[in-house]
CHARMM-style PDB file with segment names, atoms N, HN, CA, C and O in Angstrom:
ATOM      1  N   UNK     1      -0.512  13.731   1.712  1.00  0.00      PROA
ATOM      2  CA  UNK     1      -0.517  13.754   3.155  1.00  0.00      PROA
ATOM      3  C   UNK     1      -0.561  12.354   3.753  1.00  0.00      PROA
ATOM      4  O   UNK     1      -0.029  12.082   4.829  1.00  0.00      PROA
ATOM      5  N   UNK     2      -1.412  11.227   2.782  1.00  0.00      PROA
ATOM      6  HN  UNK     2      -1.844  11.447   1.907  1.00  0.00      PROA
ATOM      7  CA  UNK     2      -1.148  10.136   3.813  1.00  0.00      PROA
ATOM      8  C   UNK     2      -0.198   8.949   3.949  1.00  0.00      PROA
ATOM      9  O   UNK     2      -0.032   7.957   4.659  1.00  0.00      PROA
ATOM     10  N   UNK     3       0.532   9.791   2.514  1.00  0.00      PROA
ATOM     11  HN  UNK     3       0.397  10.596   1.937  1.00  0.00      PROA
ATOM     12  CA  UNK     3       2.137   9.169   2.905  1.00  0.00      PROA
ATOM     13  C   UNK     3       3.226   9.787   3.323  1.00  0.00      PROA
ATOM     14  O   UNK     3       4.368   9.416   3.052  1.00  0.00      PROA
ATOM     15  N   UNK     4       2.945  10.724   3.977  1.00  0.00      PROA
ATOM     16  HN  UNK     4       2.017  11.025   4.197  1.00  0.00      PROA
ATOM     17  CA  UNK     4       3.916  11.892   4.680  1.00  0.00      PROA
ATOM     18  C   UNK     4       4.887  10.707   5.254  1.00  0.00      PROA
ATOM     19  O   UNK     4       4.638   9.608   5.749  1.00  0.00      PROA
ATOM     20  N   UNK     5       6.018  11.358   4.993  1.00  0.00      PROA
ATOM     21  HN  UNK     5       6.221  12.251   4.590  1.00  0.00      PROA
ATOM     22  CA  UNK     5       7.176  10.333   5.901  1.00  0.00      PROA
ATOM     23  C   UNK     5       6.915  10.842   7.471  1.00  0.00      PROA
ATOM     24  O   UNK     5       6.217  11.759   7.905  1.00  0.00      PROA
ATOM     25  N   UNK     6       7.801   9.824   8.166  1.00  0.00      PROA
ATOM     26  HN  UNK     6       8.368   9.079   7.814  1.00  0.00      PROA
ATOM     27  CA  UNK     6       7.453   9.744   9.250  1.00  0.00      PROA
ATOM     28  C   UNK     6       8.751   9.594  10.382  1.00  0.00      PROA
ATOM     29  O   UNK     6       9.553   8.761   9.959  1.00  0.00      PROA
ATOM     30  N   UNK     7       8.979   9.916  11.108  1.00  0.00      PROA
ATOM     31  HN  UNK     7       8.328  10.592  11.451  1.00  0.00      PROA
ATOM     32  CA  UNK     7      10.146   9.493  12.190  1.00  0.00      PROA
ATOM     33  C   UNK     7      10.801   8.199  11.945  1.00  0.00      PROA
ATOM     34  O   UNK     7      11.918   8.255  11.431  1.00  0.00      PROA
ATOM     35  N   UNK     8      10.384   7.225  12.177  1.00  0.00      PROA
ATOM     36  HN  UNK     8       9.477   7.180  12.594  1.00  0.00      PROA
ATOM     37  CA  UNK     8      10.625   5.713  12.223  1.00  0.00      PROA
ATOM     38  C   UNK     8      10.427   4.917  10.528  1.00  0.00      PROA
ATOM     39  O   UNK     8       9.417   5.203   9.884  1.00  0.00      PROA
ATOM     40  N   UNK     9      10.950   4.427  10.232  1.00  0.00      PROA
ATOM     41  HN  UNK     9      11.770   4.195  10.756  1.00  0.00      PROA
ATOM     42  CA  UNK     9      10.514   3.265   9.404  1.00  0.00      PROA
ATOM     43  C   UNK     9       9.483   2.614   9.680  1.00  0.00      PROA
ATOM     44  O   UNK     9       8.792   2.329   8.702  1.00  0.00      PROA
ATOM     45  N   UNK    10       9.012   2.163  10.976  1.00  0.00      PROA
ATOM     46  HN  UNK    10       9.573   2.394  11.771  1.00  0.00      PROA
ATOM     47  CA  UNK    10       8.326   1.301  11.293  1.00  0.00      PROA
ATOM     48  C   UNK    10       6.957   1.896  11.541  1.00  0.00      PROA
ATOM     49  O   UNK    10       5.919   1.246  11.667  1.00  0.00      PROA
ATOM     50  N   UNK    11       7.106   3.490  11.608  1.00  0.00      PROA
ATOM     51  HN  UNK    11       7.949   4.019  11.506  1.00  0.00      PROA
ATOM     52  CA  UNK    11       5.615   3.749  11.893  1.00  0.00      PROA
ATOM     53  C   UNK    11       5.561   4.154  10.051  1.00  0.00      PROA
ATOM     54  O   UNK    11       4.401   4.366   9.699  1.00  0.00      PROA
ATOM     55  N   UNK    12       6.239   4.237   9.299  1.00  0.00      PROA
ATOM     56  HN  UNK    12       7.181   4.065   9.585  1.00  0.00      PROA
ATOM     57  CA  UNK    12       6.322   4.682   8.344  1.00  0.00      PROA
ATOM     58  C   UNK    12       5.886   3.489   7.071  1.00  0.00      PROA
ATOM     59  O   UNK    12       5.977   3.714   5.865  1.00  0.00      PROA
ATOM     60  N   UNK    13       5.467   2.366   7.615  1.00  0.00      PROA
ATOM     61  HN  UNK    13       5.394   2.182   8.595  1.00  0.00      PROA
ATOM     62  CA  UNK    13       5.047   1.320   6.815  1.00  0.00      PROA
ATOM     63  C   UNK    13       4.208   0.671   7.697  1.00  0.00      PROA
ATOM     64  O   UNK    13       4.473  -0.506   7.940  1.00  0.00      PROA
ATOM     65  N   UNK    14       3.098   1.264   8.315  1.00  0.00      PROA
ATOM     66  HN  UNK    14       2.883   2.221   8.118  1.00  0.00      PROA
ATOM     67  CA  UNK    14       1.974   1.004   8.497  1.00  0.00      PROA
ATOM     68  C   UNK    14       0.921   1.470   7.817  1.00  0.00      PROA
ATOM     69  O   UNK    14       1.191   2.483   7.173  1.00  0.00      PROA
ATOM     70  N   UNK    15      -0.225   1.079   7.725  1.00  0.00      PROA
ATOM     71  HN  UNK    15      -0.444   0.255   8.248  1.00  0.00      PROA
ATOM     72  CA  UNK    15      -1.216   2.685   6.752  1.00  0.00      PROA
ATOM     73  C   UNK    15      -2.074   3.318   8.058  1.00  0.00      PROA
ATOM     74  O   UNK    15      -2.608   2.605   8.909  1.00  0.00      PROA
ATOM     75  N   UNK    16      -2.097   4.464   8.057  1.00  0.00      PROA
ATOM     76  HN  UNK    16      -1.663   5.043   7.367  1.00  0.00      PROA
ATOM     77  CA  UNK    16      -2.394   5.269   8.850  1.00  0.00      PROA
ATOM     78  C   UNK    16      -3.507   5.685   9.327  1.00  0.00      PROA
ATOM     79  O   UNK    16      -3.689   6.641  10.081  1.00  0.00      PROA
ATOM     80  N   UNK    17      -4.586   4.655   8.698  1.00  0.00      PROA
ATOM     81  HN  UNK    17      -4.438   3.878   8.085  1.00  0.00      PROA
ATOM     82  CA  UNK    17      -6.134   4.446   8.456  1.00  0.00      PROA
ATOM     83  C   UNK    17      -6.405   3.314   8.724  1.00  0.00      PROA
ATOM     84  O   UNK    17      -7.628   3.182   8.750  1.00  0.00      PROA
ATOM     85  N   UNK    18      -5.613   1.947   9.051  1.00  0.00      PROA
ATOM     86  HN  UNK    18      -4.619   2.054   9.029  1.00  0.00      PROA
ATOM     87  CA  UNK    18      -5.684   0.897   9.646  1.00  0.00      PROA
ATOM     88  C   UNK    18      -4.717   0.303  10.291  1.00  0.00      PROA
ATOM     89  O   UNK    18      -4.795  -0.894  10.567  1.00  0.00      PROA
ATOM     90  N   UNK    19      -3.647   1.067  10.631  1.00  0.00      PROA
ATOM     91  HN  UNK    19      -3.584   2.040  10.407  1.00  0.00      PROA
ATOM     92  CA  UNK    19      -2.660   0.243  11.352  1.00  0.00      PROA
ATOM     93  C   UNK    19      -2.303  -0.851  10.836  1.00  0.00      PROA
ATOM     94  O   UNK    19      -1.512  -1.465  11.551  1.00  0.00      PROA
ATOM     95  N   UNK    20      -2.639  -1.491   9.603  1.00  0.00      PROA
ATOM     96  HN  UNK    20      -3.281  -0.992   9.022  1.00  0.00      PROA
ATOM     97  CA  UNK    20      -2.277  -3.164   8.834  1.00  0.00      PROA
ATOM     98  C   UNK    20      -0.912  -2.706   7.890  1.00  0.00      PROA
ATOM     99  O   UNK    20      -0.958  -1.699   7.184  1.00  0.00      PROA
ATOM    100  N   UNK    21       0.217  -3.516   7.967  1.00  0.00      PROA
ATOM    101  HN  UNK    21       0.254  -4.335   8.541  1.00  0.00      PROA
ATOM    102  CA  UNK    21       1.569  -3.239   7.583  1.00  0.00      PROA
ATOM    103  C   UNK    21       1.225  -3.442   6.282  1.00  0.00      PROA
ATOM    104  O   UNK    21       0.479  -4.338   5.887  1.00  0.00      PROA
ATOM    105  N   UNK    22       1.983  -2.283   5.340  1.00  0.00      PROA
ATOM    106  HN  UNK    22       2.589  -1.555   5.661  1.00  0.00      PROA
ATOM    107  CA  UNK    22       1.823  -2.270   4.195  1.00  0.00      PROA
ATOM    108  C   UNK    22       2.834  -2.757   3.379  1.00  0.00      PROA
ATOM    109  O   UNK    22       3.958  -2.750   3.880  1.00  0.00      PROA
ATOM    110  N   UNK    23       2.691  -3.279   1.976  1.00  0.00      PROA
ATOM    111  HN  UNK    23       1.778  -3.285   1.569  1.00  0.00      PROA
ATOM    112  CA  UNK    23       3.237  -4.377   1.411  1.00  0.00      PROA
ATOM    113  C   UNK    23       3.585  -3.691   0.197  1.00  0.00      PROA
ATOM    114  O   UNK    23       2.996  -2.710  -0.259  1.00  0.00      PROA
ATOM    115  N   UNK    24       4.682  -4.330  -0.342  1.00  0.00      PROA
ATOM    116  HN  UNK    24       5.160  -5.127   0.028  1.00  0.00      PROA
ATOM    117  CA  UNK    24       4.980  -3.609  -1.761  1.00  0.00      PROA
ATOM    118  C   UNK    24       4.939  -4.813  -2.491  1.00  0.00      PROA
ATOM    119  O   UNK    24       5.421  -5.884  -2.123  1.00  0.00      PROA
ATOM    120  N   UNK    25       4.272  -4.560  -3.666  1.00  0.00      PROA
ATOM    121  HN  UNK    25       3.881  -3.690  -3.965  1.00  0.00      PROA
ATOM    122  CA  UNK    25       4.149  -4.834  -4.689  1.00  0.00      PROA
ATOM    123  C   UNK    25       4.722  -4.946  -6.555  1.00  0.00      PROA
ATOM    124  O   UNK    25       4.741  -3.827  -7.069  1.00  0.00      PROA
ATOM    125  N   UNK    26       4.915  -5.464  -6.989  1.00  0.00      PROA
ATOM    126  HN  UNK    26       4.899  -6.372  -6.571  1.00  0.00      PROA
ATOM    127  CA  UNK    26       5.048  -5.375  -8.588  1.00  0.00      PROA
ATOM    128  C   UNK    26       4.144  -5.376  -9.299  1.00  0.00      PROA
ATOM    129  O   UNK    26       3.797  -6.506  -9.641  1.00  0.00      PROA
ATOM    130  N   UNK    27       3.473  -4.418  -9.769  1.00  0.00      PROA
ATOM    131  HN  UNK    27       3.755  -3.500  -9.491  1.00  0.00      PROA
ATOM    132  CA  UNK    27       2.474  -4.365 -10.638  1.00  0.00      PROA
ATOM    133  C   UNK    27       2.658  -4.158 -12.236  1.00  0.00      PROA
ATOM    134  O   UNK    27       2.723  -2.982 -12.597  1.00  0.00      PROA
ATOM    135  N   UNK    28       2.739  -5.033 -13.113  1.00  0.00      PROA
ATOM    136  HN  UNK    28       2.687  -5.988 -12.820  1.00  0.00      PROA
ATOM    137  CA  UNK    28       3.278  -4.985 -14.224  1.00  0.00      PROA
ATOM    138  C   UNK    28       4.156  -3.838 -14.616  1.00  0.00      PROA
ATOM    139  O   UNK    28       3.996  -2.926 -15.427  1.00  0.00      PROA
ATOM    140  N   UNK    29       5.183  -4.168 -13.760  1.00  0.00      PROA
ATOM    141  HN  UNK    29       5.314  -4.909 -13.101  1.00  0.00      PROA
ATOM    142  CA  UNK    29       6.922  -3.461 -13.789  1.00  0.00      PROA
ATOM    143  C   UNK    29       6.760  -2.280 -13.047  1.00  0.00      PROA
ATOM    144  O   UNK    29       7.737  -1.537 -12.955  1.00  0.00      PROA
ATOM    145  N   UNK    30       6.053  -2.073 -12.680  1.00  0.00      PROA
ATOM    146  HN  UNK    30       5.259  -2.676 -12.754  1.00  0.00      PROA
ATOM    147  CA  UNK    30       5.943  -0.795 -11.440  1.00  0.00      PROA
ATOM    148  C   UNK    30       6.035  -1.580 -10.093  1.00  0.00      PROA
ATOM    149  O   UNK    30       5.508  -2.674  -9.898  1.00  0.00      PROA
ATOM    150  N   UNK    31       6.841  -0.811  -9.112  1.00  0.00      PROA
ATOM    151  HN  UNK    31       7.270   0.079  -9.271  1.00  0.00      PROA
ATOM    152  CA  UNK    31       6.736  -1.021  -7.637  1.00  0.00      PROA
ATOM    153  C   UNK    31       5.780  -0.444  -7.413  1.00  0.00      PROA
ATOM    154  O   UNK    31       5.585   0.381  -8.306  1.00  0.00      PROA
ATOM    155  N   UNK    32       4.637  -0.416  -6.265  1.00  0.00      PROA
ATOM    156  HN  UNK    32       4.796  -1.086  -5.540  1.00  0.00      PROA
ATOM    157  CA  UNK    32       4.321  -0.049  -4.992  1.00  0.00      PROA
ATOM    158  C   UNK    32       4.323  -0.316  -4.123  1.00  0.00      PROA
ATOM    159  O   UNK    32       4.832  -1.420  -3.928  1.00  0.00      PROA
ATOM    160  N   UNK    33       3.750   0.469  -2.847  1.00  0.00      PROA
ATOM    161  HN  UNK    33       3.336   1.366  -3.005  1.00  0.00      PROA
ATOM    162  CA  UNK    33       3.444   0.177  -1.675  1.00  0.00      PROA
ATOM    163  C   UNK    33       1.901   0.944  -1.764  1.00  0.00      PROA
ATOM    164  O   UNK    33       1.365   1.888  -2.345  1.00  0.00      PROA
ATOM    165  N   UNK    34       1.543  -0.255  -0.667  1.00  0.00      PROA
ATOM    166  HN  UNK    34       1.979  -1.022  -0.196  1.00  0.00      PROA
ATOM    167  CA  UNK    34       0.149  -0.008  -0.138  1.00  0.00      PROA
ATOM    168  C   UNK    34      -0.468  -1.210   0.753  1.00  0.00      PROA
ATOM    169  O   UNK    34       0.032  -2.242   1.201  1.00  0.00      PROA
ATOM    170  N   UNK    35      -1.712  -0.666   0.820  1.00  0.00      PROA
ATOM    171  HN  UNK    35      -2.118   0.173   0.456  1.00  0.00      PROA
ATOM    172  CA  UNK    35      -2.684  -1.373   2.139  1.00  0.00      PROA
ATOM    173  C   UNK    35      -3.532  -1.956   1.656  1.00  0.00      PROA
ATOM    174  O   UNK    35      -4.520  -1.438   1.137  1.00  0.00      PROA
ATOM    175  N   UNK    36      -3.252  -3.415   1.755  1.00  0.00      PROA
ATOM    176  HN  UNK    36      -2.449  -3.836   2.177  1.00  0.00      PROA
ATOM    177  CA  UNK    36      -4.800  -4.667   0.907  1.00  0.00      PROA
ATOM    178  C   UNK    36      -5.968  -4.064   1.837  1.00  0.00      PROA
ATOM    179  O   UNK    36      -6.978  -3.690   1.241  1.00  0.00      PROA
ATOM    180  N   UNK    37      -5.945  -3.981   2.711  1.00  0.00      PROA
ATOM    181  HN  UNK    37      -5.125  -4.284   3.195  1.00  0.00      PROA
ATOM    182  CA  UNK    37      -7.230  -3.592   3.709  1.00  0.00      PROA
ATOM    183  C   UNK    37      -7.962  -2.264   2.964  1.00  0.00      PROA
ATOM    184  O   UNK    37      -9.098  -2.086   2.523  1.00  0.00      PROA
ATOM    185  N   UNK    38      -6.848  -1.485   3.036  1.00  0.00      PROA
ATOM    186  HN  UNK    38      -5.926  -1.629   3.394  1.00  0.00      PROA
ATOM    187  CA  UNK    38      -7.898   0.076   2.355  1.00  0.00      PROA
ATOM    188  C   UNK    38      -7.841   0.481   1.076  1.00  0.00      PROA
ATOM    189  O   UNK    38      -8.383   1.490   0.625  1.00  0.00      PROA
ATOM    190  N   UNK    39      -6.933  -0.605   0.259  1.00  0.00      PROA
ATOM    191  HN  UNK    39      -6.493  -1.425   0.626  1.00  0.00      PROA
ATOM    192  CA  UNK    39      -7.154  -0.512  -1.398  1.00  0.00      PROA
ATOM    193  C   UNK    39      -6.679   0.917  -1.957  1.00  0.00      PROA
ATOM    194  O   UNK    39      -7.132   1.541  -2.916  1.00  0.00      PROA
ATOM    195  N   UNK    40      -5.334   1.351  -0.827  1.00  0.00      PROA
ATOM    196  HN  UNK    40      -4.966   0.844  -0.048  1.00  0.00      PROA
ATOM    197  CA  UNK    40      -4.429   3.042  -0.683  1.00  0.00      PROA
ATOM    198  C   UNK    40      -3.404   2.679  -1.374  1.00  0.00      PROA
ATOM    199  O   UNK    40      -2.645   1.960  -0.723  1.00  0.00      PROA
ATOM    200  N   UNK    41      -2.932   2.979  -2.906  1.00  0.00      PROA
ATOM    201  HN  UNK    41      -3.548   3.562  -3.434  1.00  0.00      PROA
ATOM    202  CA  UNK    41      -1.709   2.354  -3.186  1.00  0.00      PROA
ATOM    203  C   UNK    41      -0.501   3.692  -3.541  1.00  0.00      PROA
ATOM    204  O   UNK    41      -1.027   4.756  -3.212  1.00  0.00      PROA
ATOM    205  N   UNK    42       0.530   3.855  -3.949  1.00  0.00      PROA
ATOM    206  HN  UNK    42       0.957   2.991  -4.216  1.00  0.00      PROA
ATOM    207  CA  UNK    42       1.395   4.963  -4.329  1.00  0.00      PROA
ATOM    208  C   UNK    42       2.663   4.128  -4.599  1.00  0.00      PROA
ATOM    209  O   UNK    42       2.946   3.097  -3.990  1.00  0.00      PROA
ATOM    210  N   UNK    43       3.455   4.739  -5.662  1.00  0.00      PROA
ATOM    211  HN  UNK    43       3.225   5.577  -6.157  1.00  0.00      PROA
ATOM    212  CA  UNK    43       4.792   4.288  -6.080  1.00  0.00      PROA
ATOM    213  C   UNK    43       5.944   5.190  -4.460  1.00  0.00      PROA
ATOM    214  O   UNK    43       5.457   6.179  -3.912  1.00  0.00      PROA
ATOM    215  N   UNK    44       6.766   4.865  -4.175  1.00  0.00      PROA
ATOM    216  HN  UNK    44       7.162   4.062  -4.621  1.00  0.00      PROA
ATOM    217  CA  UNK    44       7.631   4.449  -3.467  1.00  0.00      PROA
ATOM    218  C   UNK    44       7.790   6.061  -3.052  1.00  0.00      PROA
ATOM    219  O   UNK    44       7.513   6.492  -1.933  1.00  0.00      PROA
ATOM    220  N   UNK    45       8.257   6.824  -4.094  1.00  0.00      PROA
ATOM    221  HN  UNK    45       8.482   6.474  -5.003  1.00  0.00      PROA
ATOM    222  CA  UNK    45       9.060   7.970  -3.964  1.00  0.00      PROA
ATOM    223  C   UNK    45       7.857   9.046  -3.871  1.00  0.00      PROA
ATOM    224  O   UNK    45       8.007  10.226  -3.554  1.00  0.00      PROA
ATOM    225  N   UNK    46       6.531   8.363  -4.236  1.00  0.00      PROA
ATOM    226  HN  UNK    46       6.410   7.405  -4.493  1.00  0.00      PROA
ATOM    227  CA  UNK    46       5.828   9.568  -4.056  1.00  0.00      PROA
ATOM    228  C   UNK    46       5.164  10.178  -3.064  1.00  0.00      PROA
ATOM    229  O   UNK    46       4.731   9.330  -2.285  1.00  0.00      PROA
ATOM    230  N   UNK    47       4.821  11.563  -2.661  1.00  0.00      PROA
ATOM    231  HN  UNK    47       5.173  12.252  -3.294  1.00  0.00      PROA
ATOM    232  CA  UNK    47       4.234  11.745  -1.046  1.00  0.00      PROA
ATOM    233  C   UNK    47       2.869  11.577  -1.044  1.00  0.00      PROA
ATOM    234  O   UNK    47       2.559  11.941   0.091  1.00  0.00      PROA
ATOM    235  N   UNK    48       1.751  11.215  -1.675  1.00  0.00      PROA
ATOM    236  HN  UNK    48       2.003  10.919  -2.597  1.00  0.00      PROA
ATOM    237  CA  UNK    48       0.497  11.085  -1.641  1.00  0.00      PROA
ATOM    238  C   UNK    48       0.035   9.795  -2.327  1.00  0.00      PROA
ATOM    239  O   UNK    48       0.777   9.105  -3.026  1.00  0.00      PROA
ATOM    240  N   UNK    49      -1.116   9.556  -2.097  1.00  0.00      PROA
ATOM    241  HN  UNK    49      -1.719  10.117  -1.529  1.00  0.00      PROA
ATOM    242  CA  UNK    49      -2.157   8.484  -2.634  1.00  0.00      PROA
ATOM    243  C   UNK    49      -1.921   8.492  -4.161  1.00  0.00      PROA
ATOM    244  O   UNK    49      -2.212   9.557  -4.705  1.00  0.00      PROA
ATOM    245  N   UNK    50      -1.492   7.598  -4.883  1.00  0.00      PROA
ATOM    246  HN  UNK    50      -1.256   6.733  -4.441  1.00  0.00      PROA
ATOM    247  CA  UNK    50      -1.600   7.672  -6.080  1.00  0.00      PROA
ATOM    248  C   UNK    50      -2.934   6.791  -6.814  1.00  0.00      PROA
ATOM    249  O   UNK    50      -3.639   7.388  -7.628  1.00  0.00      PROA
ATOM    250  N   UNK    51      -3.202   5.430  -6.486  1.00  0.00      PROA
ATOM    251  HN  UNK    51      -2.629   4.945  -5.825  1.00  0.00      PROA
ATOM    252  CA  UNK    51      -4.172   4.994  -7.122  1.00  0.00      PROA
ATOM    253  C   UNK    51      -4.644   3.583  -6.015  1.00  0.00      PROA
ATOM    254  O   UNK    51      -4.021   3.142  -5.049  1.00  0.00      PROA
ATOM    255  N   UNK    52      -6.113   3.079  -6.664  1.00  0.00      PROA
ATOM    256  HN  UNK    52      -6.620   3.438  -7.449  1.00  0.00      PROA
ATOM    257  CA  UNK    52      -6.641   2.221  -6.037  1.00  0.00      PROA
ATOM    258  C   UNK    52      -7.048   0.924  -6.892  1.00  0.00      PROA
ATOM    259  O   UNK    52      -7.928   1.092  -7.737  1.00  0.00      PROA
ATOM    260  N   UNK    53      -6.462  -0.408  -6.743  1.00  0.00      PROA
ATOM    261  HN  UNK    53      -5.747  -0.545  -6.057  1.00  0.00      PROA
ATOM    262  CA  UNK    53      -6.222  -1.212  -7.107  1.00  0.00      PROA
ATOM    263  C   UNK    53      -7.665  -1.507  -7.915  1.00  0.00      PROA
ATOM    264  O   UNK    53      -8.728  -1.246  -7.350  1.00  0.00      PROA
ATOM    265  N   UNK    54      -7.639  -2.039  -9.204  1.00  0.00      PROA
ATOM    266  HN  UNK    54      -6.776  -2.251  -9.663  1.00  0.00      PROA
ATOM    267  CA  UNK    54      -9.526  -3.200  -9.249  1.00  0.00      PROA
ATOM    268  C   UNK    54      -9.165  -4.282  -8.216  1.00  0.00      PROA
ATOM    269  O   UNK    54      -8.104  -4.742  -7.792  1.00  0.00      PROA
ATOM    270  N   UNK    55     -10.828  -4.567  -7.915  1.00  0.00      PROA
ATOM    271  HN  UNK    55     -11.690  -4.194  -8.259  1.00  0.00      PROA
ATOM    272  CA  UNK    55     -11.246  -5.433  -7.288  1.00  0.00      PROA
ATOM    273  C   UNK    55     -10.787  -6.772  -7.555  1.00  0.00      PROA
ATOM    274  O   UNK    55     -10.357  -7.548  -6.701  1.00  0.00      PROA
ATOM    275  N   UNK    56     -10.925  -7.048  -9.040  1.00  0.00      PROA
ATOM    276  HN  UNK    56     -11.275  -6.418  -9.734  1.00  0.00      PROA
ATOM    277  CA  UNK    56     -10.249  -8.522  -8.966  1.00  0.00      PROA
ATOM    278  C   UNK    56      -8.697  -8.238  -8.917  1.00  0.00      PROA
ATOM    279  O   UNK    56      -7.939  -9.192  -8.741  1.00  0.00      PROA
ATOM    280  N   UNK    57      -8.341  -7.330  -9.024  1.00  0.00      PROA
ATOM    281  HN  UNK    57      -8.957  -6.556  -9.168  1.00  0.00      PROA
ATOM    282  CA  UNK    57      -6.866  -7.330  -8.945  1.00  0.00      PROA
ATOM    283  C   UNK    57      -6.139  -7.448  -7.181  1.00  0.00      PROA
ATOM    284  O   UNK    57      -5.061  -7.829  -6.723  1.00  0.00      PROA
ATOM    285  N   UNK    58      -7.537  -6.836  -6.548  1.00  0.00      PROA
ATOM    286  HN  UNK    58      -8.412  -6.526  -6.920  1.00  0.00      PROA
ATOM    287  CA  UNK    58      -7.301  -6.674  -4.711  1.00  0.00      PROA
ATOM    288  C   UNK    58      -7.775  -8.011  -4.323  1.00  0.00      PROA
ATOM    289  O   UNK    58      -7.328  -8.585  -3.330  1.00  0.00      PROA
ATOM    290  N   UNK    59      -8.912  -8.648  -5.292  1.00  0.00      PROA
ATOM    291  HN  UNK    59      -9.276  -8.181  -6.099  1.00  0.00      PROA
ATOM    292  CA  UNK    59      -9.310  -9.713  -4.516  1.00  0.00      PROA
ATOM    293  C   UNK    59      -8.248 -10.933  -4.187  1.00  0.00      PROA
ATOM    294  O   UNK    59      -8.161 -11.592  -3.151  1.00  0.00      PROA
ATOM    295  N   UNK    60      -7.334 -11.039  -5.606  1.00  0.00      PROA
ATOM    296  HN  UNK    60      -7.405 -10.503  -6.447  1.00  0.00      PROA
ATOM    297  CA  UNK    60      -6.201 -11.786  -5.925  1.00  0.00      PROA
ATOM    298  C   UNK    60      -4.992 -11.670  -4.975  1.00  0.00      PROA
ATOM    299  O   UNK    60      -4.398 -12.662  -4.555  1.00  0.00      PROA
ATOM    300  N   UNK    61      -4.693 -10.522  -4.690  1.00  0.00      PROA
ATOM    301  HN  UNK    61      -5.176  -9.716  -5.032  1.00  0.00      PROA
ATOM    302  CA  UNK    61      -3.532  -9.790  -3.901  1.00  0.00      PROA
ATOM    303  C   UNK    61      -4.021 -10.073  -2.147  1.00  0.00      PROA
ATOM    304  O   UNK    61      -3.074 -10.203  -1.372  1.00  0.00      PROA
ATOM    305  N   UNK    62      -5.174 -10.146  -1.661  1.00  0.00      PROA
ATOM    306  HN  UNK    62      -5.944 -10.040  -2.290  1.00  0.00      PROA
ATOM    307  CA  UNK    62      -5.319 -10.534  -1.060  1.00  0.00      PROA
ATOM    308  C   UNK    62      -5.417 -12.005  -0.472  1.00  0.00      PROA
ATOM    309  O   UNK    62      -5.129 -12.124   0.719  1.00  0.00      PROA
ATOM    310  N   UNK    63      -5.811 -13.195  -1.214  1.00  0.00      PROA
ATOM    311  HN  UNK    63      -6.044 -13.099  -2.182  1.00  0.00      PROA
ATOM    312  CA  UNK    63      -5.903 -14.321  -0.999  1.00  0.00      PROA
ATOM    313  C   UNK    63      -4.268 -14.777  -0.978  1.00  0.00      PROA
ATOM    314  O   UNK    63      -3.884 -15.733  -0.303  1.00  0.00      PROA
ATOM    315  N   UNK    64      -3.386 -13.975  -1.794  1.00  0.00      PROA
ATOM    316  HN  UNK    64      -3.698 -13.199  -2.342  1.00  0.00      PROA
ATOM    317  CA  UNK    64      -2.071 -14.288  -1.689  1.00  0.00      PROA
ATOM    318  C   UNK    64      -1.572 -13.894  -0.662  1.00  0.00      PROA
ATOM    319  O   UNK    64      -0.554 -14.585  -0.611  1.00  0.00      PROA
ATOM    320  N   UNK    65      -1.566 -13.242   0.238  1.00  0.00      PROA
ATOM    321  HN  UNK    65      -2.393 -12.681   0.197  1.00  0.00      PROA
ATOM    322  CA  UNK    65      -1.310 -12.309   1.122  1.00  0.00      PROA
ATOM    323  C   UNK    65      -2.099 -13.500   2.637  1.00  0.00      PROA
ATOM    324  O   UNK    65      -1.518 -14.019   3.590  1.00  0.00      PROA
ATOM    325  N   UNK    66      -2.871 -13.522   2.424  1.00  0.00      PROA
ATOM    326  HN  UNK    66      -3.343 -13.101   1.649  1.00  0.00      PROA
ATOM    327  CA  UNK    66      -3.293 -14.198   3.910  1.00  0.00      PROA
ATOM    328  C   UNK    66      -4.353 -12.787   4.368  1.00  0.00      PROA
ATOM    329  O   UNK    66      -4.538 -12.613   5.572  1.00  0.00      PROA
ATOM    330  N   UNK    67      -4.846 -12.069   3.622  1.00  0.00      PROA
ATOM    331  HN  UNK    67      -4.696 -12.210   2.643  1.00  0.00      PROA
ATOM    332  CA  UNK    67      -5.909 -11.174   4.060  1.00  0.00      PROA
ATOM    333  C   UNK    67      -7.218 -11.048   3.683  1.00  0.00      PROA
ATOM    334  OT1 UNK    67      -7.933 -10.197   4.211  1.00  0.00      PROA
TER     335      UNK     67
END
């Protein structure tokens, strides 16, 4: 549900629990998308929450990021 597609692209790559634009990622050869803020991640094609990053892995992703 909280990657239900959405009308727009643009409301469709926000996260829906913080309004902070969500970013895709390479995670050792996997894409995602998700939200450094709420640590919500999922591969591309899928409709729900798939997993939540470790901490040093968010802490890292964040300092790169500017968050």
């Amino acid at each position: 549900m909280f990657w239900k597609s959405t009308k727009t692209k643009e409301a469709s790559m926000t996260c829906p629990h913080c309004n902070v634009v969500r970013i895709e990622i390479d995670r050792f050869g996997e894409r995602l998308i998700g939200c450094v803020v709420c640590n919500l991640w999922t591969w591309p094609t899928s409709p729900s929450v798939s997993m939540a990053l470790p901490e040093d892995d968010l802490e890292a992703l964040r300092k790169r990021v500017g968050n």
